[in-house]
C-alpha positions as CSV (number, residue, x, y, z in Angstrom):
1,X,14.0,2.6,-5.5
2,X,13.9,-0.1,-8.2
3,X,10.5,-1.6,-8.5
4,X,10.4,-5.4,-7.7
5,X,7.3,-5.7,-9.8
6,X,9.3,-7.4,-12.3
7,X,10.7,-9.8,-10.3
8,X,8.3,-11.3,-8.5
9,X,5.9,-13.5,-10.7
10,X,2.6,-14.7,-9.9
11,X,3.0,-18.1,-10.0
12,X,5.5,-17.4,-7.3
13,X,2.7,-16.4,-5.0
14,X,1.0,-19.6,-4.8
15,X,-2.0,-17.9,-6.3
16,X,-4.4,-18.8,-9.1
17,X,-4.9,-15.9,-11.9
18,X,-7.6,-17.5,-13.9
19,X,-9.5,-14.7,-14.6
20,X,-7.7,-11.7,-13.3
21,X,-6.1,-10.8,-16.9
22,X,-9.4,-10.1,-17.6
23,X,-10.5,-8.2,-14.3
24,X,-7.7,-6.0,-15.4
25,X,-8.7,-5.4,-18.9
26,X,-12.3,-4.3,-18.0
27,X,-13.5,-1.5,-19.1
28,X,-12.6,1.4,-16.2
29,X,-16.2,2.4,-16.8
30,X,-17.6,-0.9,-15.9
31,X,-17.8,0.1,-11.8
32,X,-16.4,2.7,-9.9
33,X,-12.3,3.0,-9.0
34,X,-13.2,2.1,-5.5
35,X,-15.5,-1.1,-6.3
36,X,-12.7,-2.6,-9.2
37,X,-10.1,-2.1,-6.1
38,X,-12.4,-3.9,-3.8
39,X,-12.6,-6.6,-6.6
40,X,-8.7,-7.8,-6.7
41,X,-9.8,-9.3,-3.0
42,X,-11.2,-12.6,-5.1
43,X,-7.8,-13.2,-6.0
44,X,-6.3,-13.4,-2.7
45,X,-4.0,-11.9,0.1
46,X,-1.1,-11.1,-1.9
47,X,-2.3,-10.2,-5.1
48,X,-3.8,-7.0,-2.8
49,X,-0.8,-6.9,-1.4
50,X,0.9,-6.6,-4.6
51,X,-1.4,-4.1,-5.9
52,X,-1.0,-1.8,-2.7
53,X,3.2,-2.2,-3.2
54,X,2.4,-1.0,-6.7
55,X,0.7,2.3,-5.4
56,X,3.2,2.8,-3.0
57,X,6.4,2.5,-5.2
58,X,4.7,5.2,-6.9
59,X,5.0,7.4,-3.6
60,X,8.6,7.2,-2.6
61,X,9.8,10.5,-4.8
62,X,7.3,11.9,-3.0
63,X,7.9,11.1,0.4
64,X,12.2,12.2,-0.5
65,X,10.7,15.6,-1.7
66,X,9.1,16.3,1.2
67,X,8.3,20.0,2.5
68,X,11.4,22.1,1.5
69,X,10.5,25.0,3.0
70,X,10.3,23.0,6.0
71,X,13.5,22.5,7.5
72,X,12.3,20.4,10.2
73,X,10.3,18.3,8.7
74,X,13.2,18.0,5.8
75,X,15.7,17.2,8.7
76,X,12.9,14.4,10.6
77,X,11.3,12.9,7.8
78,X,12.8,13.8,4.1
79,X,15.9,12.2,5.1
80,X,14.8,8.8,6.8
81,X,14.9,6.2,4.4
82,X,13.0,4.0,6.5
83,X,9.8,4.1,3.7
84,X,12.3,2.7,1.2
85,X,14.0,0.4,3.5
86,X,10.2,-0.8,4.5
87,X,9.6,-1.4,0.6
88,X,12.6,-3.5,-0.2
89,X,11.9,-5.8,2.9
90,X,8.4,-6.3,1.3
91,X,9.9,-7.2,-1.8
92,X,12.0,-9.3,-0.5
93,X,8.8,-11.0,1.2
94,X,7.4,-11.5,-1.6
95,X,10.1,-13.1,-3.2
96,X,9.9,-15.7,-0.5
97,X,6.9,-16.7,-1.2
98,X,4.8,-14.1,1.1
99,X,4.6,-16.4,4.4
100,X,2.5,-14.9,7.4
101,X,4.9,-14.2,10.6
102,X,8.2,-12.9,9.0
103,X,9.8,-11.0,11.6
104,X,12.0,-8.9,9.6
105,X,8.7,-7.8,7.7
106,X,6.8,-7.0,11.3
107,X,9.8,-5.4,12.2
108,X,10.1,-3.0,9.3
109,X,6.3,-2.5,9.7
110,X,5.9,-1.6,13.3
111,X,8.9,1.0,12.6
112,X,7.2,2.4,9.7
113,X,4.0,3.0,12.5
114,X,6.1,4.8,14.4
115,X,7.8,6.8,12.1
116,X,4.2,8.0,9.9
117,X,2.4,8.5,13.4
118,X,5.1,11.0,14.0
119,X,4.9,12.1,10.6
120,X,0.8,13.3,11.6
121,X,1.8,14.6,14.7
122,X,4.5,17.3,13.6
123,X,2.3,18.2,10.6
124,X,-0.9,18.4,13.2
125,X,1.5,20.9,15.1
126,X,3.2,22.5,13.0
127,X,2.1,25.7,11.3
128,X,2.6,27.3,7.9
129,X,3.7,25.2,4.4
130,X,1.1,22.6,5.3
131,X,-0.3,21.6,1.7
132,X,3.4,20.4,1.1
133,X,3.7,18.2,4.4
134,X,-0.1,17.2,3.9
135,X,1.0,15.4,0.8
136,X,4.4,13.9,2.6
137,X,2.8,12.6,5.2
138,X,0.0,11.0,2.7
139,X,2.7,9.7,0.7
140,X,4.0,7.6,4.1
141,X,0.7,6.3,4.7
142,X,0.3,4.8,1.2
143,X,3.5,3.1,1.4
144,X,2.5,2.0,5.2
145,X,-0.7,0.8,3.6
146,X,1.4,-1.6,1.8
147,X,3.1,-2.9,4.8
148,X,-0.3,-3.1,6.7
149,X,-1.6,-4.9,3.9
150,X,1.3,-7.6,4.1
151,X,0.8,-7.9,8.3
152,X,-2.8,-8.8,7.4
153,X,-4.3,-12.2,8.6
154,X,-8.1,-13.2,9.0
155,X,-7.4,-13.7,12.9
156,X,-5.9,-10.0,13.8
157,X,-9.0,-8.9,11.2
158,X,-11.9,-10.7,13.5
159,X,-10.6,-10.6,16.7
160,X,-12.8,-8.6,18.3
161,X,-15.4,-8.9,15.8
162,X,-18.1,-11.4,17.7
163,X,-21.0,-11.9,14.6
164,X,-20.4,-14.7,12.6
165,X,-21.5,-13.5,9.5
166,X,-19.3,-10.1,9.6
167,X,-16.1,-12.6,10.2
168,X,-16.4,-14.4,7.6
169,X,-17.2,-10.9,5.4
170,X,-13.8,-9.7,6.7
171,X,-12.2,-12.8,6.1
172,X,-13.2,-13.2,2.9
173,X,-12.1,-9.4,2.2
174,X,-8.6,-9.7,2.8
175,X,-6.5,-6.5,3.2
176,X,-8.8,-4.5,0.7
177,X,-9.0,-1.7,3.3
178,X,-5.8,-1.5,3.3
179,X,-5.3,-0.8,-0.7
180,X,-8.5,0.8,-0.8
181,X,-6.9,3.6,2.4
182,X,-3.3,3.4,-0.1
183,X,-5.2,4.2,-3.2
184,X,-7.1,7.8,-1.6
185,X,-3.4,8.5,0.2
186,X,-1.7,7.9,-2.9
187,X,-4.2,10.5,-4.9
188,X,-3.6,12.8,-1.9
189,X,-0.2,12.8,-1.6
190,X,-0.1,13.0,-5.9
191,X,-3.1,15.7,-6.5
192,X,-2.3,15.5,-10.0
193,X,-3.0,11.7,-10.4
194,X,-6.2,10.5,-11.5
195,X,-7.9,7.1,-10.9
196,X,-7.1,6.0,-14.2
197,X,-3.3,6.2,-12.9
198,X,-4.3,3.9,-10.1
199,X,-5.7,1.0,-12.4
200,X,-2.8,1.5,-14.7
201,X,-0.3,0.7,-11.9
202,X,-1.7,-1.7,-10.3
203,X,-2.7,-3.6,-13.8
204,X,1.6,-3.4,-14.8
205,X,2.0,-4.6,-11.2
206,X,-0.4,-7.7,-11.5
207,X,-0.2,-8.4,-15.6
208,X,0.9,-12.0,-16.0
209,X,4.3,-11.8,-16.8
């Protein structure tokens, strides 16, 4: 899949980036990975939402490779193009501007529920060649991370949440669960990627262009 990084600037957000070029220059030793992630939330909804789509581009080669030596799972999952198809409609989201209660967007998401809960269940119960699925089925939930991220709003966040003081916390949050929850699937699903990997993609992602 082509990435949509490019094409999607962030002016057309709506968003302000004074002083995220800098964020993104900091020093990675400065705080840890999971802190500077946590960080991007000051910038608002869709620059987390950007950064999660960043991570999850990254895992769509995985998610094709799949488990070869697993023919089900090759058959099931390798072959649905469903995380791609996901992707592109988020894209496309953002391109529009990245208005709450796009019903192709929902759609796309609540599919891609389906199909990664699946995903969890046949590697739950299926046996041998799991270290291969165990990374597939990562892979999905990073890029599923990115969708949940985009379905965020502070009123599905608090909704059962009845202090006053941990709603506004969440509110003010945004979806950083969500790209923090992408960013450990993403390093599960890639073993060989490193944090600095993370910060690299998600600082081409969110550069001003």
């Amino acid at each position: 899949m082509a990435s949509c990084r490019a094409t999607v600037s962030f002016m057309a957000t709506g968003q302000s980036d004074d002083g995220l070029q800098s964020y993104l220059d900091e020093d990675p030793g400065a705080r840890p990975l999971s802190d500077w992630l946590w960080g991007l939330s000051r910038w608002g909804t869709l620059v987390l939402v950007r950064a999660a789509l960043a991570i999850a581009e990254a895992c769509v080669e995985r998610w094709r490779r799949g488990a070869p030596r697993d023919e089900g799972w090759q058959h099931h999952f390798a072959s649905s193009t469903l995380p791609q198809d996901a992707l592109t409609a988020l894209c496309a989201w953002l391109e529009r501007g990245g208005r709450p209660g796009d019903a192709r967007l929902e759609s796309c998401t609540e599919e891609l529920r389906d199909l990664i809960g699946n995903a969890e269940f046949f590697d739950d119960e299926a046996s041998g060649g799991g270290s291969e699925r165990e990374q597939a089925v990562a892979s999905g939930r990073a890029i599923l991370m990115a969708l949940e991220a985009s379905q965020w709003t502070a009123e599905r966040a608090t909704e059962d949440v009845p202090d006053e003081a941990e709603r506004q916390a969440i509110a003010s949050s945004g979806p950083a669960q969500e790209l923090l929850a992408g960013a450990r699937a993403y390093r599960h699903a890639l073993p060989e990627s490193s944090e600095a990997k993370v910060r690299e993609l998600i600082r081409d992602a969110l550069r001003a262009k």
